[in-house]
C-alpha positions in Angstrom: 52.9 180.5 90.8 54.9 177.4 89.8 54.1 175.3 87.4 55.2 172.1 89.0 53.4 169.6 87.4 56.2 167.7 85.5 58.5 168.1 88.4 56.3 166.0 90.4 55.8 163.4 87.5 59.4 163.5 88.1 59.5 163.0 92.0 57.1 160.2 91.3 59.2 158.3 89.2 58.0 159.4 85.5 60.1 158.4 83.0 58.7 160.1 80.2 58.2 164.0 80.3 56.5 166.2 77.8 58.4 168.6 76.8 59.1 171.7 76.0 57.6 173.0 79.6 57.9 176.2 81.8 59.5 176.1 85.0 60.1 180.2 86.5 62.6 180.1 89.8 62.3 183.6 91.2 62.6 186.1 88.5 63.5 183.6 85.6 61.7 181.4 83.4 63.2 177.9 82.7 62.3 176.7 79.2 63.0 173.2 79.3 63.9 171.8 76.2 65.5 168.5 76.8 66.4 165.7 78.9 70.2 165.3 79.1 70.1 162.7 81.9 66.9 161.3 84.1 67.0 158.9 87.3 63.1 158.9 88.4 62.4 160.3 91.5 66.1 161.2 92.2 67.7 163.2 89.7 67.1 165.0 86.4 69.1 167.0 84.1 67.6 169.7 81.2 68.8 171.4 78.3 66.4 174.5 78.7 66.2 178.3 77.3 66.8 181.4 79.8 66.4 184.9 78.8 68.9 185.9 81.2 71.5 183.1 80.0 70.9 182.1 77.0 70.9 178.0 76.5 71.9 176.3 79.6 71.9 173.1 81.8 70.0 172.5 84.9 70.0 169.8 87.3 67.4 169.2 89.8 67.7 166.6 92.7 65.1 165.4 94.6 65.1 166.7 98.0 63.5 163.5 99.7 66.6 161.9 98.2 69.4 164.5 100.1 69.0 166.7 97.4 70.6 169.4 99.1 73.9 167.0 99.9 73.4 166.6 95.9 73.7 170.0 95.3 76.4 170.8 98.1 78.3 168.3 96.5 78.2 169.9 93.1 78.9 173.3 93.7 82.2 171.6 96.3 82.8 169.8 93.3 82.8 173.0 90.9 85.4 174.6 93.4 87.8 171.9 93.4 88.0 171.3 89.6 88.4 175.4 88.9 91.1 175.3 91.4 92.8 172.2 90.5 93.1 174.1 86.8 90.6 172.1 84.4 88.2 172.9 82.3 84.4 173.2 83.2 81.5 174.4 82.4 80.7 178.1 84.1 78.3 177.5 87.6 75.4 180.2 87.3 73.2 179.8 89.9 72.2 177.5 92.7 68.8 176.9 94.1 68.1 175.4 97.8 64.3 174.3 97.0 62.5 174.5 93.3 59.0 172.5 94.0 60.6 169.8 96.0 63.8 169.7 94.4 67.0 171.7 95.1 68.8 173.3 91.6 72.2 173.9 90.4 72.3 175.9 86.4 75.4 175.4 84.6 76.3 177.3 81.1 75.6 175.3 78.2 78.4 174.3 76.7 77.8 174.8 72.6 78.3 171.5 70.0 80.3 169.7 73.4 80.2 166.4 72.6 81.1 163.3 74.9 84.6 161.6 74.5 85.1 159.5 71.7 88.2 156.8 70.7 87.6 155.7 67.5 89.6 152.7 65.6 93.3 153.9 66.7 93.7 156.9 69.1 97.2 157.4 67.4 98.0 160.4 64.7 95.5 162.5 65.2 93.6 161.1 67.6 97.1 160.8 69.8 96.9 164.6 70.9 92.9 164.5 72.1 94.3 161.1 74.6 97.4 163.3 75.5 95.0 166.6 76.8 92.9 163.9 79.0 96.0 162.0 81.0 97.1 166.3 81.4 93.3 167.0 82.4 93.7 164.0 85.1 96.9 164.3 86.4 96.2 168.0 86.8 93.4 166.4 89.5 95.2 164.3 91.1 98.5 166.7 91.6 95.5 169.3 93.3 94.6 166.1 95.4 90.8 165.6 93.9 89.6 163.2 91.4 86.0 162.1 90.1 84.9 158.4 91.6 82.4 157.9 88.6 84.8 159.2 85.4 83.5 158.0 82.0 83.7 159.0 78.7 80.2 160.9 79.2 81.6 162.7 82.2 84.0 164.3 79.9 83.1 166.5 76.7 85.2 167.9 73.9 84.9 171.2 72.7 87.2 173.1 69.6 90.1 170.9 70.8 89.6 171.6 74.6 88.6 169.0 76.9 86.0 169.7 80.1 85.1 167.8 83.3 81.2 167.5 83.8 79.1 165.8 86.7 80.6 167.6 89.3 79.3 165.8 92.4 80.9 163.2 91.7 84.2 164.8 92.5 86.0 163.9 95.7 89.3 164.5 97.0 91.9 163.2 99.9 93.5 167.1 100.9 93.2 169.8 98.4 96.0 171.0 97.3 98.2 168.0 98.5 98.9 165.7 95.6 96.5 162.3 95.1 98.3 159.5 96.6 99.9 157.3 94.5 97.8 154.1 95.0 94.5 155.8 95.0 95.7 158.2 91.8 96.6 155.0 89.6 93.1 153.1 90.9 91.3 156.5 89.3 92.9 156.2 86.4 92.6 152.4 86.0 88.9 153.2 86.6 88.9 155.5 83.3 90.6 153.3 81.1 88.4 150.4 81.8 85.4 152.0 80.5 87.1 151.5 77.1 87.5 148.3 75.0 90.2 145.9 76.1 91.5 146.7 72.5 91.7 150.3 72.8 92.9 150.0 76.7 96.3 148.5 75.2 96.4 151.9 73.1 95.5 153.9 75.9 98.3 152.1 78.5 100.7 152.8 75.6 100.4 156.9 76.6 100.5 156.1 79.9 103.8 157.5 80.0 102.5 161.0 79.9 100.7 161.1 82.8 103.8 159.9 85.0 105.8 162.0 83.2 103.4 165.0 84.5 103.1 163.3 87.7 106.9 163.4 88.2 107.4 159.6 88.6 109.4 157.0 86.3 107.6 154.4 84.2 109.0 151.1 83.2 108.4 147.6 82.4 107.5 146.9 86.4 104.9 150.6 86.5 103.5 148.9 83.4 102.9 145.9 84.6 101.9 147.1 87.9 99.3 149.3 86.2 97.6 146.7 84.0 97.0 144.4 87.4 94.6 147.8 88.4 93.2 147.8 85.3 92.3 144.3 85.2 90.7 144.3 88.2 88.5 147.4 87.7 87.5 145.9 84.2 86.4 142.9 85.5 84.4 144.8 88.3 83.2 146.8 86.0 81.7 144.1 83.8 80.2 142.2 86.3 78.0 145.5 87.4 76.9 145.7 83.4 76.0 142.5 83.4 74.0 143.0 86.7 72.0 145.9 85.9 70.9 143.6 82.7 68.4 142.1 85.7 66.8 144.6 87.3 64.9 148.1 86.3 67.5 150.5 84.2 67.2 153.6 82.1 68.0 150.9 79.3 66.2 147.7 80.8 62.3 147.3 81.6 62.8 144.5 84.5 59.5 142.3 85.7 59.8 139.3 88.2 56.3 137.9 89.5 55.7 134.2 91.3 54.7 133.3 87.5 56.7 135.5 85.3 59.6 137.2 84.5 60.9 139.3 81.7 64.0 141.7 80.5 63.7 144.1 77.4 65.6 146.6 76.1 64.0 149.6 76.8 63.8 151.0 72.9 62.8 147.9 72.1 59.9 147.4 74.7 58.6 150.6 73.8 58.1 149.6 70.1 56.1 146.3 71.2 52.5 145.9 70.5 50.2 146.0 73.7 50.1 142.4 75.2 52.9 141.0 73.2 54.3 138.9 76.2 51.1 137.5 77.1 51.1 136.4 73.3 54.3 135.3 72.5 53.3 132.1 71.3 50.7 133.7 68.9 53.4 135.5 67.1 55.8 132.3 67.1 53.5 130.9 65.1 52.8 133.4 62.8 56.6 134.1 62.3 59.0 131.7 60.2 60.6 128.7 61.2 64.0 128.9 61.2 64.9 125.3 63.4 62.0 123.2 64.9 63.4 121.0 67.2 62.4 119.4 70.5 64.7 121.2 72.5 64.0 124.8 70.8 62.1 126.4 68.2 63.5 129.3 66.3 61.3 131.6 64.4 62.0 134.8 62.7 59.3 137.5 63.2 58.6 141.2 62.2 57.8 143.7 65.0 56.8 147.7 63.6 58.8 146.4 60.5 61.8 145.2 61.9 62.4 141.6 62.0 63.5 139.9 65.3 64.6 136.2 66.0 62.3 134.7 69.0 64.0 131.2 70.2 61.5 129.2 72.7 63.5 126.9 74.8 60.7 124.5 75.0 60.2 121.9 78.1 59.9 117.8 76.9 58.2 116.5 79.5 58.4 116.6 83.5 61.7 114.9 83.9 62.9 117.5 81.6 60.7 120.4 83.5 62.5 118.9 86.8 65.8 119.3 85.6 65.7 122.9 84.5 62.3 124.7 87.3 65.7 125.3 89.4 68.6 126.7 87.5 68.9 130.0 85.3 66.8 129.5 81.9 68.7 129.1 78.9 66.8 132.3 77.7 68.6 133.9 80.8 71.6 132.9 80.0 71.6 133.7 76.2 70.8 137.5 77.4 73.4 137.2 79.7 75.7 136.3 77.4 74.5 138.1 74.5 75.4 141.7 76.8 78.5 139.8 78.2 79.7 139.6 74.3 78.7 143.2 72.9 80.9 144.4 76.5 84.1 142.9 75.7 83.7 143.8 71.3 82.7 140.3 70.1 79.7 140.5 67.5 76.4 138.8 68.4 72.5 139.7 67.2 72.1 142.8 69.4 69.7 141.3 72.8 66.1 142.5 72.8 64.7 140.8 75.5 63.9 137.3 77.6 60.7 135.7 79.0 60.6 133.2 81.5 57.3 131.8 82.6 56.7 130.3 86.0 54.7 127.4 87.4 54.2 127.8 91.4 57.8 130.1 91.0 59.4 126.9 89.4 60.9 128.2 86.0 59.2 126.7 82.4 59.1 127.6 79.3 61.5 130.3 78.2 62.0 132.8 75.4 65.4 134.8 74.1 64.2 137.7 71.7 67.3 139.3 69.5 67.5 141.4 66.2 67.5 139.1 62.7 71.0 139.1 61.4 71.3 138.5 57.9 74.0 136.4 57.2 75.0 132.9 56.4 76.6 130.1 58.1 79.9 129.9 58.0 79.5 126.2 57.5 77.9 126.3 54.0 80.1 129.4 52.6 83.1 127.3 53.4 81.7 124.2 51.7 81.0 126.4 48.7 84.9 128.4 48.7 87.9 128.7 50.7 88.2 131.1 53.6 89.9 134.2 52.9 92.6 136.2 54.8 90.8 138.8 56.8 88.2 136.4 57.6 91.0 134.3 59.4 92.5 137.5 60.6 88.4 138.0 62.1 88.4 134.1 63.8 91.9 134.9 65.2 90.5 137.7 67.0 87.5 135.9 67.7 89.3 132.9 69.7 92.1 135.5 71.1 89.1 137.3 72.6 87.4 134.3 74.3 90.6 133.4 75.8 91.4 136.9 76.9 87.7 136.8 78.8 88.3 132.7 80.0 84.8 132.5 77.9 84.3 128.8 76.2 81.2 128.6 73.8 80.1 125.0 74.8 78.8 124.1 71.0 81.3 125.5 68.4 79.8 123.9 65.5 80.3 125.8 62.2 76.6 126.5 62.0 76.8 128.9 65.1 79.6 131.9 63.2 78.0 133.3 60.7 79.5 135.5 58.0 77.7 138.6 57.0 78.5 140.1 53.1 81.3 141.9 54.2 83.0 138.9 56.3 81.9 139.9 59.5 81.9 137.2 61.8 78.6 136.9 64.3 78.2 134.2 67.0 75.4 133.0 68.1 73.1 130.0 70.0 75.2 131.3 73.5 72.9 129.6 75.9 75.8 127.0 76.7 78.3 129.6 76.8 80.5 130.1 80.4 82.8 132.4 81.8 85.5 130.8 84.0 87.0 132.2 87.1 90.4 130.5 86.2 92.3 128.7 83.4 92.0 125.5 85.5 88.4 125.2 84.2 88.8 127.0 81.4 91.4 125.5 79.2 90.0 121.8 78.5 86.5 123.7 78.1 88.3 126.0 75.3 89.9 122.7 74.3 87.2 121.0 73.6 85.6 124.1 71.9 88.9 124.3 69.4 88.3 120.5 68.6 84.4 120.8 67.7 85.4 124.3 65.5 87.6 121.6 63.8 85.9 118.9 63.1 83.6 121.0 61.1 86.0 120.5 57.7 86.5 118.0 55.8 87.8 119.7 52.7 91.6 119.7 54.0 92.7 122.7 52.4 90.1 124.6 54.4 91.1 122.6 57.8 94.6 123.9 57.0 93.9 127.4 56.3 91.5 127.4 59.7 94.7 125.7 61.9 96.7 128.9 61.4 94.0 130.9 63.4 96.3 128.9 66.7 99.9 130.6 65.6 100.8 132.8 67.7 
């Protein structure tokens, strides 16, 4: 008999699984070892242990969730990639219905890890970038590509480079080359899961994958290309930012006539029991970093970590009036906080956000983030001058912002901080916007530059700071 119990934790949406567990299909036993990849109730990938096999990876979909289209489209998707000539793991066996769920078992692929670009993909890393443009244009000359490719889709193994999640391969006529439009859209679609830094490194061996598509690159293809690329990177960050407000596998999402809250999942799972409910009990056990009538800041420690909880706090009910409407500033600051670690500027990493309700009118809000420790950048520059890679750091920091159309909205001194290595962290982000066009952006960005300034009165230090604007 089956054991079937965890499956159907599964298929009614557990999220955490004990393992290891037993699951025999036919004649073999499926010791399942880990959990690669879990959607509750729909899919769910496992590391597990086979007699037969040896180590391997099996997927099981959800047949009330057209599990068997699932696994059609994997094993289609298998076909296509060995006969486009790329690298994948080997397809063992396939399974029409395992305890509700259909089954597709893949060879395990030993010390494969994911796709990684470090600091500069050039020297050595040039070659690994080189094998994935000649892994992709190898799809795309067969006529197939993969609509969800990420670096997590593709794993690197002794120098070789394979194609994983299978179903999510498509194609327009096997065998017929990708069209052109739809080929460069894929690849756009790739290089935007990378850092806008690291996509200028990637467009720069572009040229290879033209080259093995047979077509001429220039100034005009360049260009062309980086238009795609812009667009899929801005649709890609607006989905991130998104899924930052509603139930993830790395956000625990509540919304209620009277509440609603946001956590990082690692991070909810360390709270104590009730700690939402009791916010305000561990505010005031915490220390006070600013008590104001606007906000009160307080650094606390959680499982001995220490966290920064900011309480926008509500004056009266003409002040309750103008904000039971709009976003919380708690909202925002998550918002913003994931908006900044997306695009590579440093902030306190986001824990969480509470919003409490009156009658579904918003109130009282709170914006939980890690405790950086770190001074203001105000009061080191009183006490010495700047140095040279910390204005190399603000020049980066302002390019950045510009890049994005993102204006802070309070750019005092007191919100960069510098860590002991010269790191520069921005913070208080709950006036921060990000523009649709330059039109609204530039006299925001403006005004920004202007309240940076003002911060110095020492006017060797103003000097030093003006060169971050040369181009």
């Amino acid at each position: 008999m089956v054991d079937s119990s965890h499956i159907h934790a599964f298929l009614n949406g557990d999220r955490q699984l004990t393992l290891p567990f037993d699951l025999p299909i036919g004649s073999t036993i499926f010791t399942m070892t880990d959990t690669l990849r879990l959607l509750p109730a729909k899919r769910v990938v496992f590391a597990a242990e086979t007699v037969e096999w040896g180590k391997v990876v099996i997927k099981l979909f959800a047949l009330d969730q057209k599990g068997k289209r699932e696994l059609a489209r994997e094993q289609t998707g298998h076909k296509l990639a060995m006969a486009a000539g790329v690298n994948v793991a080997p397809l063992l066996a396939c399974y029409d219905e395992v305890a509700g769920c259909s089954a597709i078992v893949y060879g395990f692929l030993a010390q494969a890890k994911a796709l990684k670009i470090k600091k500069s993909i050039f020297s050595s890393k040039q070659q690994k970038i080189r094998s994935l443009f000649k892994m992709i244009a190898q799809l795309h000359k067969y006529g197939v590509y993969q609509d969800d490719i990420h670096p997590d889709n593709i794993l690197q193994q002794a120098g070789e480079i394979y194609l994983i999640d299978l179903g999510s391969v498509r194609y327009e006529a096997p065998g017929k080359a990708l069209s052109k439009q739809k080929s460069l859209e894929n690849l756009a679609l790739l290089l935007a899961q990378f850092k806008p830094n690291k996509q200028d490194d990637l467009v720069a061996i572009l040229p290879d994958y033209y080259q093995a598509r047979g077509w001429y690159f220039n100034a005009v293809e360049k260009s062309a290309f980086n238009v795609v690329l812009q667009r899929r990177w801005q649709k890609r960050k607006q989905k991130f930012l998104a899924k930052q407000f509603r139930e993830t596998t790395a956000t625990v999402y509540y919304k209620s006539p009277t509440l609603e809250y946001a956590f990082d999942r690692g991070f909810w799972a360390g709270l104590p029991l009730g700690f939402v409910a009791q916010i305000d009990d561990y505010l005031a056990k915490g220390d006070v970093l600013k008590d104001g009538n606007s906000a009160t800041v307080v650094r606390v420690e959680l499982a001995g970590r220490l966290f920064v909880i900011k309480r926008y706090n509500i004056k009266g009910k003409r002040h309750f009036l103008r904000r039971c409407f709009r976003s919380s500033r708690a909202a925002i600051s998550w918002r913003n906080a994931h908006l900044l670690t997306f695009i590579g500027i440093r902030t306190p990493t986001p824990q969480g956000f509470i919003e409490k309700r009156v009658a579904s009118l918003r109130s009282t809000a709170y914006f939980i983030s890690s405790y950086q420790a770190a001074d203001e950048m105000k009061s080191v520059y009183e006490r010495r001058l700047p140095r040279r890679k910390e204005i190399k750091r603000l020049k980066q920091l302002f390019f950045r912002l510009e890049r994005d159309l993102i204006s802070h909205g309070d750019l005092k001194a007191q919100n960069l901080l510098l860590d002991k290595k010269g790191g520069i962290i921005l913070i208080d982000l709950d006036a921060m916007q990000q523009h649709a066009h330059c039109k609204s952006y530039i006299p925001r960005a403006q005004k920004d530059w202007q309240r940076f300034m003002d911060n110095w009165q020492d006017p060797e230090t103003a000097v030093m700071l003006r060169r971050i604007k040369r181009k």
